[in-house]
C-alpha positions as semicolon CSV with decimal commas, in nm:
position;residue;x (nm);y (nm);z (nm)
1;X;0,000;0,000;0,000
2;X;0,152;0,339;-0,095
3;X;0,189;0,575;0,220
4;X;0,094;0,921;0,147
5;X;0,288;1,209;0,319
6;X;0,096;1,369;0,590
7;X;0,022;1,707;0,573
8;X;-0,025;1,920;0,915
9;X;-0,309;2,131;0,959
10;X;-0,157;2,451;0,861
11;X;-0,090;2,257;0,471
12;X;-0,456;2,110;0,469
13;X;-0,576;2,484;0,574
14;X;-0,758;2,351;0,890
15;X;-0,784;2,540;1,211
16;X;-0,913;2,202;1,444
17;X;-0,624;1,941;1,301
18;X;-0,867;1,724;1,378
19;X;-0,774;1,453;1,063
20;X;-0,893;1,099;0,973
21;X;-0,755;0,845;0,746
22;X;-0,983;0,739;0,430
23;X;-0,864;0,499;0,140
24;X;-0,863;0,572;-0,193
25;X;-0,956;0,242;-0,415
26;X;-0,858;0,293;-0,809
27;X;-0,964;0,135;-1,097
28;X;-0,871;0,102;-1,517
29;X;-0,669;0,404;-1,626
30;X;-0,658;0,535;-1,252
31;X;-0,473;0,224;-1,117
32;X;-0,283;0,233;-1,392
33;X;-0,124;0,581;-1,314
34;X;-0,040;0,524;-0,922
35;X;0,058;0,197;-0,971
36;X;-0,121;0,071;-0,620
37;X;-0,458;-0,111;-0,567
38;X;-0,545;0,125;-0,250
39;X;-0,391;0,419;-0,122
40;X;-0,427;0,610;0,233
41;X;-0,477;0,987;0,244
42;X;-0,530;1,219;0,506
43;X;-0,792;1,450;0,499
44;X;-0,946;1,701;0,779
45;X;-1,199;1,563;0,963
46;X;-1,492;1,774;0,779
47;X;-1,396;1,616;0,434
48;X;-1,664;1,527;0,151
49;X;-1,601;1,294;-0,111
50;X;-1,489;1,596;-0,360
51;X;-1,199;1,661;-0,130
52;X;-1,048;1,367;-0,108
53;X;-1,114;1,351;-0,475
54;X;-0,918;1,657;-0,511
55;X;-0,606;1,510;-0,294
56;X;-0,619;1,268;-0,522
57;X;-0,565;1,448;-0,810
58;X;-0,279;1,666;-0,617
59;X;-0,127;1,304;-0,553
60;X;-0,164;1,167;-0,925
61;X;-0,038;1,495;-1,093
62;X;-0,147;1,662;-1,429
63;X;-0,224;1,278;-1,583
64;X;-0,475;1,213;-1,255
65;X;-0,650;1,547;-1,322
66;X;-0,696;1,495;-1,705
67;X;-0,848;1,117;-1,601
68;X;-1,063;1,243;-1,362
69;X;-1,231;1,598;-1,416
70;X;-1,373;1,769;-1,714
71;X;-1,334;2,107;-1,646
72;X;-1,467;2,218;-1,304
73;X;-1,674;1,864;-1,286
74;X;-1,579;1,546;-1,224
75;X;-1,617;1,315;-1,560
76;X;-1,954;1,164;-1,620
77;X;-1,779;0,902;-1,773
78;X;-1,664;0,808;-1,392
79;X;-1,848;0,601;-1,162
80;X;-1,743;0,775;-0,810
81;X;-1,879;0,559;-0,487
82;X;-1,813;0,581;-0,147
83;X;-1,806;0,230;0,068
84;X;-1,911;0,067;-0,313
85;X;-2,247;0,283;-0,313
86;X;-2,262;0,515;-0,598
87;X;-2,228;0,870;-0,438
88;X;-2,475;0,977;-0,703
89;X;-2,789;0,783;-0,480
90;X;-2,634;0,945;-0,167
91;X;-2,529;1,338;-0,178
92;X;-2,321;1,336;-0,449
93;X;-1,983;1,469;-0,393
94;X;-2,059;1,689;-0,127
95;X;-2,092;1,343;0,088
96;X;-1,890;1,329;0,398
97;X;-1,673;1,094;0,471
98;X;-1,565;0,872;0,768
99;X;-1,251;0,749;0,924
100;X;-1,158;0,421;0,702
101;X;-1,393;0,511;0,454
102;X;-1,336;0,400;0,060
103;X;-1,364;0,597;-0,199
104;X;-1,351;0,421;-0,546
105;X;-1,354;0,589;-0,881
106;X;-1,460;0,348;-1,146
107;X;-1,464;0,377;-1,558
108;X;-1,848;0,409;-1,656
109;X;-1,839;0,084;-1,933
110;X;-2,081;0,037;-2,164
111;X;-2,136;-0,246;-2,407
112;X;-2,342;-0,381;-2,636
């Protein structure tokens, strides 16, 4: 499992430091790029699904962003689901996550 460096609450631009530990589950082209099946990050204790989202993308680099965003939006070509329910049925990505939570972004297939 790839370790993540830890930011301190000054770097994550949180007064309370409070911080929990949520894994980050990757799939197809996403895998692919960070080369790991699951990955910890820290995020403040307040964190939605967008934000870890986001530290992903800071993680991955200019190749993660292009994969996962269109613009200001997350691709609707992405399935994004949080404990392998489809944040879409829940509150999108403004969901909050939990301590040990996974968040899993998944290629939308289609076939025929």
């Amino acid at each position: 499992m790839l370790s993540i460096k830890r930011l301190n609450s000054v770097q994550m631009g949180v007064l309370t430091g409070h911080h929990m530990r949520v894994m980050f589950k990757p799939f197809g082209p996403l895998r692919r790029l960070l080369k790991e099946s699951l990955i910890e990050i820290e995020v403040p204790s307040d964190s939605t699904v967008r934000e870890v989202i986001s530290r992903v993308i800071e993680i991955g680099g200019p190749d993660m962003n292009r994969l996962i965003m269109n613009g200001s939006r997350i691709s609707g070509n992405l399935i994004v689901l949080l404990n392998k329910k489809d944040v879409a049925t829940l509150n999108g990505e403004a969901t909050l996550v939990s301590e040990d939570d996974v968040v899993s972004i998944l290629p939308h297939v289609q076939g025929g």
